[in-house]
C-alpha positions in Angstrom: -10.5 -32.8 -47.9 -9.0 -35.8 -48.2 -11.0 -38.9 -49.9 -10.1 -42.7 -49.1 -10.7 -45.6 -51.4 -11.3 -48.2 -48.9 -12.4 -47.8 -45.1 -8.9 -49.9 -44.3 -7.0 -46.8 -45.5 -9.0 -44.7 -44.2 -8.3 -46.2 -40.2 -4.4 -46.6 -41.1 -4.3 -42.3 -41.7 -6.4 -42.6 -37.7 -4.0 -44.4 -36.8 -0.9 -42.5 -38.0 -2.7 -39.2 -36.7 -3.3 -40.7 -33.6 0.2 -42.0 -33.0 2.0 -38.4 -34.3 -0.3 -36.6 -31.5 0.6 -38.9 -29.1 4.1 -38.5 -29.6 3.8 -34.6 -29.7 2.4 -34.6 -26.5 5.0 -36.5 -25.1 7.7 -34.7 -26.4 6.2 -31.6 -24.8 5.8 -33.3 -21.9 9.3 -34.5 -21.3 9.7 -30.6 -21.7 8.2 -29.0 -19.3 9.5 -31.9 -16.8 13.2 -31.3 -18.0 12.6 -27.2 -17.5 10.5 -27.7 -14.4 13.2 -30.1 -12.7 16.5 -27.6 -13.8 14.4 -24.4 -12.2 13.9 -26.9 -8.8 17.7 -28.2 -9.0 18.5 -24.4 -9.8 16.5 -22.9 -6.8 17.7 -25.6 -4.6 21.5 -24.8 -5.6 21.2 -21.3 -4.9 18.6 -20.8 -2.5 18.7 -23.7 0.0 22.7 -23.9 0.5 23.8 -20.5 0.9 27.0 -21.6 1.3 29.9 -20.9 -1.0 33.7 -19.8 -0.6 34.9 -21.6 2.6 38.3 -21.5 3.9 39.7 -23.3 6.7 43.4 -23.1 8.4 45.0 -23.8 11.4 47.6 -21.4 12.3 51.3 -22.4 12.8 51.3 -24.1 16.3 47.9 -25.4 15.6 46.2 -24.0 18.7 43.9 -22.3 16.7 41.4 -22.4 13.5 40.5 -19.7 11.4 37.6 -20.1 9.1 35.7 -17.5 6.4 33.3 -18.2 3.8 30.4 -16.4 1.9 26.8 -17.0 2.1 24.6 -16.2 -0.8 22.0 -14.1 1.6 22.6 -11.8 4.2 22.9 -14.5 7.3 23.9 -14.6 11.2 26.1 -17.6 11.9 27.5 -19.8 14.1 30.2 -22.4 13.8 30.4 -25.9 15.0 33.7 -27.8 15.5 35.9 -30.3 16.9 38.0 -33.0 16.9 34.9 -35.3 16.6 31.6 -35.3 14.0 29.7 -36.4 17.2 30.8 -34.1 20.0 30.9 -30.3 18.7 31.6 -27.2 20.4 29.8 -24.2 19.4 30.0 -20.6 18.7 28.0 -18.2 19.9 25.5 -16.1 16.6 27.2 -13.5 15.5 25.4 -9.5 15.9 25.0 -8.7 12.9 23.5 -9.9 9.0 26.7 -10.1 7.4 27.2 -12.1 3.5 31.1 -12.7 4.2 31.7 -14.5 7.8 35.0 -15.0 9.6 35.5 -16.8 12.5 39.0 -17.5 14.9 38.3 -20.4 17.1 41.2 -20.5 19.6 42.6 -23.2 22.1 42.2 -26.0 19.3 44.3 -28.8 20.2 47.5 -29.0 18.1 48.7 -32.0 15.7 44.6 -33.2 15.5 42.0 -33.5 13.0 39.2 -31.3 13.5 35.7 -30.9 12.0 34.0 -27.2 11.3 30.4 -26.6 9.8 28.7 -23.7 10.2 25.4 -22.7 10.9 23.6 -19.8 8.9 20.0 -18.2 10.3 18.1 -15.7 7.1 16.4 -13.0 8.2 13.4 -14.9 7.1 14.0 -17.0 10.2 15.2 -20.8 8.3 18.5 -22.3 9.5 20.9 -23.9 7.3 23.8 -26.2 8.2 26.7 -26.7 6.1 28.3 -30.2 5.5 31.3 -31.3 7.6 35.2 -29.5 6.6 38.4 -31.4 7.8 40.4 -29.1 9.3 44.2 -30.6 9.3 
């Protein structure tokens, strides 16, 4: 045990105490936010955008787009498009739970941007949509 001469020392080693816990539990703190937030960014990476490998191409004359790409789940899709963000023909779900997708949308117009994003449904019935892909 630890004796004090005066009660002024005595408060200062409170004080110093007080201020070394405080800044413990903050450190462990910012911790468990930092691990917390990489385990949300991670599940959102991985698990909310099952999305990864696209490829997009028009063939030679440009009358037609062929697109693949991976999901990370089992997924039925669909595929969005056209020469427009605002005005998008569809394709109809694919049959069957697939994780690598591969669609040939014909009668494209040639020498025209166009705009593809698909559509993926889990089997756990949630829909995902992909971001926008310039076709060229």
């Amino acid at each position: 045990m630890k004796l004090f001469k005066t009660k002024k020392d005595f408060t200062k080693h409170l004080r110093i105490k007080r201020k070394s816990r405080v800044l413990i539990a903050a450190f462990i703190s910012s911790i468990v936010v930092t691990v917390g937030l990489c385990v949300i960014g991670f599940t959102y990476f991985f698990t909310l955008s099952p999305f990864k490998a696209v490829y997009a191409k028009t063939n030679n004359s440009g009358q037609a787009i062929r697109v693949a790409f991976k999901t990370t789940v089992p997924t039925k899709t669909r595929v969005e498009y056209g020469t427009s963000r605002l005005y998008l023909n569809t394709t109809e779900i694919a049959d069957i739970w697939a994780e690598e997708h591969e669609w040939f949308i014909p009668n494209t117009l040639p020498n025209r941007t166009h705009y593809v994003r698909f559509v993926a449904y889990t089997e756990q019935g949630k829909e995902y949509t992909s971001g926008f892909y310039v076709v060229e």
